[in-house]
C-alpha positions as CSV (number, residue, x, y, z in Angstrom):
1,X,0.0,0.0,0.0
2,X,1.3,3.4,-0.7
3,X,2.4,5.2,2.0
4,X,1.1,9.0,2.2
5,X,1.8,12.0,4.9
6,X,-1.5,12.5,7.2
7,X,-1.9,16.0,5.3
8,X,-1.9,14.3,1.5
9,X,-4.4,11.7,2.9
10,X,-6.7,14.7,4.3
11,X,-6.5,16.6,0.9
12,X,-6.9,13.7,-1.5
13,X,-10.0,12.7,0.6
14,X,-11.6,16.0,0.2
15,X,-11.9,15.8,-3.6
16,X,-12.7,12.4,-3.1
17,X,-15.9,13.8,-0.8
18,X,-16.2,16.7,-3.6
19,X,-16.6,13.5,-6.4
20,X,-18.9,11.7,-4.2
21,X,-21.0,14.5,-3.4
22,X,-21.1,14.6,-7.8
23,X,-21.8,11.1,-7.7
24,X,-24.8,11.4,-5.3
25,X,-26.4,14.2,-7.0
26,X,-26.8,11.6,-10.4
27,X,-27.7,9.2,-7.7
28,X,-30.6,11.2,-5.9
29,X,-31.7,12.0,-9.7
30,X,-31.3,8.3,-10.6
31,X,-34.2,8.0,-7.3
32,X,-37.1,9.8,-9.6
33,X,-36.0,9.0,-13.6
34,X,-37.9,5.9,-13.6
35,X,-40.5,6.0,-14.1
36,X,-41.3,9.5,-13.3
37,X,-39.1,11.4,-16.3
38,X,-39.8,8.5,-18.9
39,X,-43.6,7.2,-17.8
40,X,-45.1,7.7,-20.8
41,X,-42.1,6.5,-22.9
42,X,-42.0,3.2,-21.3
43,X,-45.9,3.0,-21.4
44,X,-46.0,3.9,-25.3
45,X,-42.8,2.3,-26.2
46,X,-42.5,-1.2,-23.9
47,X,-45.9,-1.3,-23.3
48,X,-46.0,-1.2,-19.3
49,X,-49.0,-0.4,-17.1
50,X,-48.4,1.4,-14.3
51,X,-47.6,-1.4,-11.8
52,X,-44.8,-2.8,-13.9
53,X,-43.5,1.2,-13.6
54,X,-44.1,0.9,-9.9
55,X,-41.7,-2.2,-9.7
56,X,-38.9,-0.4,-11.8
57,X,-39.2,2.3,-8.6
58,X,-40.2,-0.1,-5.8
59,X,-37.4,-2.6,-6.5
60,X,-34.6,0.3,-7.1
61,X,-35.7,1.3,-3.7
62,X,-35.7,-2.1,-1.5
63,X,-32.3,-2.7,-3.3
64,X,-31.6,0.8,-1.9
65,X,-32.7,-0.1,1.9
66,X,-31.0,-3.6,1.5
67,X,-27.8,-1.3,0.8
68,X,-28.3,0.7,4.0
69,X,-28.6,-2.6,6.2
70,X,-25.8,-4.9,4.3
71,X,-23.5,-2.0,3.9
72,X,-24.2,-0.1,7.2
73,X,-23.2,-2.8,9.4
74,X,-19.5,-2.1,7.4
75,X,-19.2,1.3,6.7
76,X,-17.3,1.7,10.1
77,X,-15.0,-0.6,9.6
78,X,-14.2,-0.5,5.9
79,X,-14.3,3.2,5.5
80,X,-15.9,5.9,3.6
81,X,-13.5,5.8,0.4
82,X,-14.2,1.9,0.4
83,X,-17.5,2.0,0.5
84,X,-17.6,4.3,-2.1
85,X,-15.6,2.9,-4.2
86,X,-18.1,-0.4,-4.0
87,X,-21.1,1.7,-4.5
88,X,-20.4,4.0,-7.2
89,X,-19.1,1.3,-9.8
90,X,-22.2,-0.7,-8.7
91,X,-24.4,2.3,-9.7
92,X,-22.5,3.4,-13.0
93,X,-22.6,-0.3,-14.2
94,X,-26.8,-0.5,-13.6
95,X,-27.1,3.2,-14.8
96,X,-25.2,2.1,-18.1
97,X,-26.5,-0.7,-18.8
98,X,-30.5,0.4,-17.9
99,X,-30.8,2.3,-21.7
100,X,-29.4,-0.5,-23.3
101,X,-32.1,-3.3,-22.7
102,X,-35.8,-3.6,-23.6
103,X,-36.6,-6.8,-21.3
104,X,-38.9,-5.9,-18.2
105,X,-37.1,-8.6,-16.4
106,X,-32.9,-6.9,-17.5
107,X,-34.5,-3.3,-17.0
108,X,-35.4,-5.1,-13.3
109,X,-31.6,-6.1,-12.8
110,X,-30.3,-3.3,-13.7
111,X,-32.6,-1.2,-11.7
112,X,-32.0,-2.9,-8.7
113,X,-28.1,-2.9,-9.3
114,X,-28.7,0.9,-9.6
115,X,-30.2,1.5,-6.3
116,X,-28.2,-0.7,-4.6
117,X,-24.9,0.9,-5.5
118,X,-27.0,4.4,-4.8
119,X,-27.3,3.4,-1.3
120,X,-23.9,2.6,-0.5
121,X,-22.7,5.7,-2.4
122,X,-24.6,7.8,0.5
123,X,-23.2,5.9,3.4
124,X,-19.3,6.3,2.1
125,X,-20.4,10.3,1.4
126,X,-22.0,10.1,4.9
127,X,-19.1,8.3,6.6
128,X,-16.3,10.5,4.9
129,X,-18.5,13.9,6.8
130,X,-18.6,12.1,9.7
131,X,-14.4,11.4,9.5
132,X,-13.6,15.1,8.0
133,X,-16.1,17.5,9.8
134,X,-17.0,15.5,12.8
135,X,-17.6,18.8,14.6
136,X,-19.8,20.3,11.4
137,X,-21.6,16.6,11.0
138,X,-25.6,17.9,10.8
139,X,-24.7,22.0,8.5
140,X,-22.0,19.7,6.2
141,X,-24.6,16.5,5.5
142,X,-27.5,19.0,5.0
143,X,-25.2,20.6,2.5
144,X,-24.6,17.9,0.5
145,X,-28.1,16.8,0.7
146,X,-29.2,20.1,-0.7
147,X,-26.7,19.6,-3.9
148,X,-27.9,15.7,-3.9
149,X,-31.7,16.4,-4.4
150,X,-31.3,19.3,-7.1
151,X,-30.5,16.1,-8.9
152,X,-34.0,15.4,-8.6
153,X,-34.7,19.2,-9.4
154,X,-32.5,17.9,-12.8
155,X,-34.0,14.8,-13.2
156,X,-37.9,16.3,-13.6
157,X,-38.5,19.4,-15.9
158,X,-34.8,18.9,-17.4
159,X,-34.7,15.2,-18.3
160,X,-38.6,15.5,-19.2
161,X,-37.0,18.0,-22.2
162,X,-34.7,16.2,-22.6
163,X,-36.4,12.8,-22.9
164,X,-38.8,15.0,-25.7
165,X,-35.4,15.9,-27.5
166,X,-33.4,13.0,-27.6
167,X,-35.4,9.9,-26.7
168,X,-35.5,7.5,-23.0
169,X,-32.8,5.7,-23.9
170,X,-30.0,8.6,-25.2
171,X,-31.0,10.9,-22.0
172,X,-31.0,8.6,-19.8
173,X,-27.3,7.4,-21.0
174,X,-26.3,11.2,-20.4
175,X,-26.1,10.9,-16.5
176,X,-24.8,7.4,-16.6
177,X,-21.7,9.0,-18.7
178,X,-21.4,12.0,-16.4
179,X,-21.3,9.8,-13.3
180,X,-18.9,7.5,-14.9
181,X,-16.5,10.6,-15.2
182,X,-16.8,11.4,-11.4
183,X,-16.3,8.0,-10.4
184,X,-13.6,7.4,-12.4
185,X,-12.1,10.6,-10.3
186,X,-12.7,8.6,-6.9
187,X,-10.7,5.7,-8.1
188,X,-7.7,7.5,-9.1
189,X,-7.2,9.8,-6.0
190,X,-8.3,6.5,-3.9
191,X,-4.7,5.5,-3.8
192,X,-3.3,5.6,-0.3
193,X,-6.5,6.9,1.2
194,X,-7.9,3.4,2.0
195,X,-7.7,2.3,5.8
196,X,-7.1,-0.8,6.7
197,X,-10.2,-3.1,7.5
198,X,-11.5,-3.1,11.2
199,X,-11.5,-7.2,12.3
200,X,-13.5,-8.8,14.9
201,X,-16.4,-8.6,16.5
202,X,-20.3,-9.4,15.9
203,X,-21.7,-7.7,13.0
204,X,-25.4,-7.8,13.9
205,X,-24.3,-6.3,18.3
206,X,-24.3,-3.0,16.7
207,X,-27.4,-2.6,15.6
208,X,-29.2,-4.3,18.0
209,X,-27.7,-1.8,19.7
210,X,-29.0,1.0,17.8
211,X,-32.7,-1.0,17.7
212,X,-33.2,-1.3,21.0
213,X,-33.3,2.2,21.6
214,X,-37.5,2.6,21.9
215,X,-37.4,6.6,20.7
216,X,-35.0,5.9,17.6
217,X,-37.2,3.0,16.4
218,X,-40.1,5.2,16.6
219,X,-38.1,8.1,14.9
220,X,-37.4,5.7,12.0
221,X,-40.8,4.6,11.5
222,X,-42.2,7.9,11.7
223,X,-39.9,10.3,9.1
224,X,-40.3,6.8,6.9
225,X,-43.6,7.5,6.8
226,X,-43.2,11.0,5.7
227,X,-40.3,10.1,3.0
228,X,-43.1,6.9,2.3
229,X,-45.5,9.4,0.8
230,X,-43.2,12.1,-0.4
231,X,-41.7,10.1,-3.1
232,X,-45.0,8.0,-4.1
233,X,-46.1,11.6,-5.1
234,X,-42.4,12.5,-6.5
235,X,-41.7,9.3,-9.0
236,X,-45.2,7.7,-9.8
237,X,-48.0,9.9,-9.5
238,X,-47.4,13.6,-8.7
239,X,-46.9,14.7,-12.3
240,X,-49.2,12.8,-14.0
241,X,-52.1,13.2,-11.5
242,X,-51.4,17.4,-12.4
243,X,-51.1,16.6,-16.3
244,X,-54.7,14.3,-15.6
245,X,-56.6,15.7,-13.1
246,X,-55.2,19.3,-12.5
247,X,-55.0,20.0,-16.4
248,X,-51.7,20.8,-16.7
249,X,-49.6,20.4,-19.6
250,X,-47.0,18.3,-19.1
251,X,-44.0,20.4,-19.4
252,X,-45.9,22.6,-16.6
253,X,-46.5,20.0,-14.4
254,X,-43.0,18.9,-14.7
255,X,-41.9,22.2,-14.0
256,X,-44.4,22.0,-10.9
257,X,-42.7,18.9,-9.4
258,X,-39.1,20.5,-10.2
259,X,-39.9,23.2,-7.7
260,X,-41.6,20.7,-5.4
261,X,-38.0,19.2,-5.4
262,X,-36.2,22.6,-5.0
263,X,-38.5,23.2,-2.2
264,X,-37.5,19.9,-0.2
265,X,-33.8,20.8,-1.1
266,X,-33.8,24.5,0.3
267,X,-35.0,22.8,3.6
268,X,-32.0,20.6,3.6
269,X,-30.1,23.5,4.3
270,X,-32.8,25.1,7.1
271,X,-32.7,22.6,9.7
272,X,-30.6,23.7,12.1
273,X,-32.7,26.8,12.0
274,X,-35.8,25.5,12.2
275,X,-34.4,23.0,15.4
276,X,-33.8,25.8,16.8
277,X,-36.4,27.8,16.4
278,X,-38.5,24.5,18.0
279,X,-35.7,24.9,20.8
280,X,-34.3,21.5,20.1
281,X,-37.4,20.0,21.3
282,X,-37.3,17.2,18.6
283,X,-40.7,15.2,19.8
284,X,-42.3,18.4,19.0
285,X,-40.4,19.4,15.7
286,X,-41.4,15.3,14.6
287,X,-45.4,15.6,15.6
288,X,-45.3,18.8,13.5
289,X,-44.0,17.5,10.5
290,X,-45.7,14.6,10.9
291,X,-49.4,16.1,11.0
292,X,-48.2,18.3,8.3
293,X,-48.1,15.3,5.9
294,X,-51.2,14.3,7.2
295,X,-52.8,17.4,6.0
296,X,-51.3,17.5,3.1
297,X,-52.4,13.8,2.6
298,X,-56.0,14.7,4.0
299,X,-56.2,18.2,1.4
300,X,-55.2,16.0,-1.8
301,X,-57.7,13.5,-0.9
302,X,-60.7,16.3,-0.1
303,X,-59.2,18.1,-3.4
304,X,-59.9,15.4,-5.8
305,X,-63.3,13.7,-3.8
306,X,-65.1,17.3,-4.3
307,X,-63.2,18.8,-7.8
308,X,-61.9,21.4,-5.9
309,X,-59.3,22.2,-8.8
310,X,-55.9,22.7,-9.1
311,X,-54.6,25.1,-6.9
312,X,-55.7,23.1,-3.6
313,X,-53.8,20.2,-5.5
314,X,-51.0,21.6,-5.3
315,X,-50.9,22.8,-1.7
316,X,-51.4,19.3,-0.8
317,X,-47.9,18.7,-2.7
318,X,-46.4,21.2,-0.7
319,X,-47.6,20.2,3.1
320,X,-46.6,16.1,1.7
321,X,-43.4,17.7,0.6
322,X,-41.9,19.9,3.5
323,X,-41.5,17.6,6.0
324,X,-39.2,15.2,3.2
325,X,-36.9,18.0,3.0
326,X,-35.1,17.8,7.5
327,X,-33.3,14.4,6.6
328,X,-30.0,15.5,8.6
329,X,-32.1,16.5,11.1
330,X,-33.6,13.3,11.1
331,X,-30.0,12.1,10.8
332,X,-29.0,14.1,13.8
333,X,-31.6,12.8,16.0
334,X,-30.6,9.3,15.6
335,X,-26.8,10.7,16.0
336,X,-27.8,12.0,19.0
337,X,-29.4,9.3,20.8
338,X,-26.7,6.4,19.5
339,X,-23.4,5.6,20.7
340,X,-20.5,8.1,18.8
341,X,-19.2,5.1,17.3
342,X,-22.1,4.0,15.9
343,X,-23.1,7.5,14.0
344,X,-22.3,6.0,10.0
345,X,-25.4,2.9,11.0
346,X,-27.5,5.1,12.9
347,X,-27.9,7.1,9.7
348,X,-27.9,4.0,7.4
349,X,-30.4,2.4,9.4
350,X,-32.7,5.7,9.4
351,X,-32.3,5.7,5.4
352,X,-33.3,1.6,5.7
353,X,-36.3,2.3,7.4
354,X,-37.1,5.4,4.9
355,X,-36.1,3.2,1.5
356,X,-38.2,0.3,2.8
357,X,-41.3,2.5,3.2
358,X,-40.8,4.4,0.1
359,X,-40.8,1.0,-1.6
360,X,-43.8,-0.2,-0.3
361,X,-46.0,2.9,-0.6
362,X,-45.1,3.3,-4.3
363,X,-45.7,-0.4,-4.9
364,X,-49.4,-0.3,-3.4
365,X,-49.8,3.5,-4.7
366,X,-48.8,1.5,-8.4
367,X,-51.1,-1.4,-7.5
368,X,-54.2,0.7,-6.6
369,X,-53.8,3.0,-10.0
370,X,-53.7,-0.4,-11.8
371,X,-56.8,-1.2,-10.7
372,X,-58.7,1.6,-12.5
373,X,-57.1,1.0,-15.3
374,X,-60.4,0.0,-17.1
375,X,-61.8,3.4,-16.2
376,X,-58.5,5.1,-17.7
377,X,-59.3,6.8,-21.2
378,X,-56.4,6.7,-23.9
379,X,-55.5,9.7,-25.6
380,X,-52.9,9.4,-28.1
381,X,-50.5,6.7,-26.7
382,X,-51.1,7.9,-23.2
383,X,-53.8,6.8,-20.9
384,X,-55.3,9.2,-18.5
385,X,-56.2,8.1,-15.1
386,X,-59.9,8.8,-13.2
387,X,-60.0,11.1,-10.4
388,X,-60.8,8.6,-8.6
389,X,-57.3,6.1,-9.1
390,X,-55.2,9.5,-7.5
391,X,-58.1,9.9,-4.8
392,X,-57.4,5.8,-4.1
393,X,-53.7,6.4,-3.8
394,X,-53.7,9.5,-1.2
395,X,-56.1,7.8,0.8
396,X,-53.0,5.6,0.9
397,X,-51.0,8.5,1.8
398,X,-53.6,9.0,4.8
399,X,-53.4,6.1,6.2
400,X,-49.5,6.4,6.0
401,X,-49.6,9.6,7.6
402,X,-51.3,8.3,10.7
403,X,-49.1,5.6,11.6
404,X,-46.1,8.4,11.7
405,X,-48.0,10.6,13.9
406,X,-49.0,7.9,16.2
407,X,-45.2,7.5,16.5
408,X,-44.3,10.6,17.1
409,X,-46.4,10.8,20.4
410,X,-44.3,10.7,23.4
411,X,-41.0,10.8,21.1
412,X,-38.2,12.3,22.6
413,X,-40.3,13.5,25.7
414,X,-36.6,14.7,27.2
415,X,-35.0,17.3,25.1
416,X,-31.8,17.1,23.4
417,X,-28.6,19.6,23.4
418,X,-27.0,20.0,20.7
C-alpha cells in the first residue's frame, strides 16, 4: 500500500468527498428518472402499465434499503472511500447498462443494481463527513443533501425536455456518462486513502444496539412514513395526476414537481434553523411535521373527492413535501441518541427504514392505479387516469400519515442539546 503523509491523505479525501458528493447528486436524480421522467415513454414504447412502472421504482428502492442494512453494518469498519468505491461502480454499471435493454425482467436487474450501489454511495459520502467535519456533521450532511436532491430538481423538468429531445434511452445514457467521469475521479485519488479493514467482533451487536433504543425506532418509522409518501407523489403519481386531473400540460407540471424538489432541497439547508427555532425539542419538531403530511395527505384527498381544482392540489404537494426535506435533522436525531461510534449505522439504518417504506408505498400507490385502469381513457399513446385512481392512492398517503403521527407521540419526551 502506498504510503502518504496524514496532510496528502486529508487533501486527497476532500476531492474524493467533492466527487462523491457529484456522484450522489446523479444518484438522488437516478431516485425519480424511472418511471417518473420517462412514464409515458415506457408506457407507449415497452408497453408497461403502471404497476410494472411501480416495480422499476419499488425494487430500485428495497435494493436501496438492502444497501443501508448490508452496507451499514461495514461502513465503520471498511471506510468511507471503500465503500464508495463499491457503490459507485455498482451504480454506473446499472445506470449504463438500464438504456441499453428492452426486457422488463434486464430493465429489473439493472434497476436494482442501480439502487443498490446508490445506497452505499450515500453511506461512504456520509461516513467520509462524519471522518472530516466531525464537529460540522448535521450543517455539512444537510449541504450535500441540498446539492444531492437538485439532482432530482435535474432529473424532472430537465430530463422530461430532454427525454422529448433525444429519446428515454440517449437521456437517460447522459447521466450514466457523467457519473462515470466522477467515479472514475474517486478511483484515481483512492490511492493511499484506503484504511485498513477493522476485524473482529459481531456484525449484527451494533445494531441491535441502535434497535433497541425505543425513541429511535419510533423516529425511524415515523420520518419513513413521511419520506413513504413524499416520493409516491415525486416518482409515480405527482406529475401525472397534475397533467390528468389538474389539467396541466405536461411540461408545466414537470416544471411544478421540479420546484416541489427545489423546495424539499432549500429545507436541507434550514434545519438547524428551524431545530432551533422549536428549541431543540425534537418530539415536538417530529409531531409537527408529521401532522403536516397528514394534511397534506387529507387536502389531496378532499381536493380530488369534491373537484376542488388545481390550486388546492398543489398545496397538498407542498404540506406532503416539506417535512421530506429535515433528513439531517432526522439524521441528527438518531446521532444524538446512539453511541459516537455508531453515528455511519444510525444514519444508514434511518435511510433503511425510509427506503423500505418508500418501496412499499409506491408499490401499493402503483397497484391501486392499476386497478382503475379499465376506467383510464387513452389519448394518443397515453392513458389518462380517473379522479378517482389518484383519490385511491392519497387515501394511501392518509393512512400512512397516521401511523407516523401515532409514533411521534411521546418521542423524545426529554429534550436534546445539541
Amino acid at each position: 500500500m502506498v504510503s502518504l503523509g496524514d496532510f496528502d491523505v486529508f487533501r486527497r479525501k476532500v476531492v474524493i468527498f467533492r466527487s462523491g458528493v457529484l456522484l450522489m447528486f446523479f444518484t438522488s436524480m437516478s431516485k425519480i428518472l424511472v418511471p417518473g421522467a420517462v412514464f409515458d415513454s415506457l408506457q407507449h414504447e415497452q408497453g408497461f402499465d403502471a404497476s410494472l412502472m411501480a416495480g422499476l421504482a419499488s425494487f430500485y428502492m428495497y435494493s436501496y434499503a438492502f444497501s443501508q442494512l448490508a452496507l451499514g453494518m461495514l461502513a465503520d469498519r471498511f471506510g468511507g472511500v471503500r465503500i464508495l468505491l463499491l457503490g459507485g461502480g455498482s451504480f454506473c454499471i446499472g445506470m449504463t447498462m438500464f438504456p441499453l435493454c428492452s426486457s422488463y425482467w434486464l430493465l429489473l436487474i439493472f434497476r436494482v443494481l442501480s439502487g443498490f450501489g446508490a445506497g452505499i454511495v450515500f453511506l461512504g459520502v456520509a461516513k467520509l463527513v462524519a471522518d472530516l467535519y466531525p464537529d460540522r456533521f448535521s450543517s455539512v450532511l444537510g449541504i450535500t443533501l441540498l446539492i444531492g436532491y437538485l439532482g432530482p430538481v435535474t432529473g424532472t423538468s430537465g430530463m422530461v425536455w430532454l427525454v422529448a429531445w433525444l429519446g428515454w434511452r440517449a437521456s437517460l445514457l447522459v447521466p450514466a456518462v457523467l457519473s462515470m467521469v466522477a467515479y472514475l475521479v474517486i478511483v484515481y485519488y483512492s490511492r493511499g486513502t484506503l484504511k485498513p479493514i477493522e476485524r473482529g467482533g459481531s456484525l449484527w451487536g451494533p445494531v441491535f444496539e441502535v434497535m433497541r433504543r425505543w425513541d429511535v425506532v419510533r423516529l425511524f418509522v415515523a420520518s419513513s412514513m413521511i419520506f413513504g409518501s413524499y416520493y409516491a407523489l415525486l416518482t409515480l403519481m405527482g406529475r401525472k395526476c397534475l397533467e390528468d386531473v389538474g389539467g396541466f400540460s405536461m411540461r408545466w407540471a414537470s416544471l411544478l414537481v421540479t420546484m416541489l424538489t427545489i423546495l424539499v432541497a432549500s429545507h436541507n439547508y434550514l434545519g438547524d434553523r428551524v431545530c432551533r427555532l422549536f428549541r431543540n425539542q425534537y418530539g415536538r419538531l417530529m409531531r409537527t411535521l408529521s401532522a403536516m403530511s397528514l394534511l397534506g395527505a387529507c387536502l389531496g384527498w378532499l381536493t380530488l373527492r369534491c373537484g376542488l381544482g388545481g390550486f388546492p392540489l398543489i398545496l397538498s404537494y407542498v404540506l406532503i413535501a416539506i417535512p421530506a426535506g429535515f433528513f439531517p435533522v432526522y439524521g441528527t436525531m438518531a446521532k444524538e441518541s446512539c453511541p459516537s461510534n455508531l453515528v455511519a449505522l444510525s444514519v444508514a439504518l434511518l435511510n433503511f427504514w425510509a427506503f423500505v417504506m418508500i418501496a412499499i408505498v409506491g408499490d401499493i400507490a402503483g397497484r391501486v392505479m392499476r386497478s382503475y385502469e379499465w376506467m383510464a381513457e387513452k389519448v394518443g399513446d397515453v392513458l389518462v387516469y380517473p379522479p378517482s385512481a389518484y383519490e385511491g392512492v392519497f387515501a394511501v398517503f392518509i393512512v400512512v400519515s397516521l401511523v407516523g403521527l401515532s409514533c411521534t407521540i411521546g418521542l423524545f419526551s426529554r429534550r436534546v442539546s445539541r
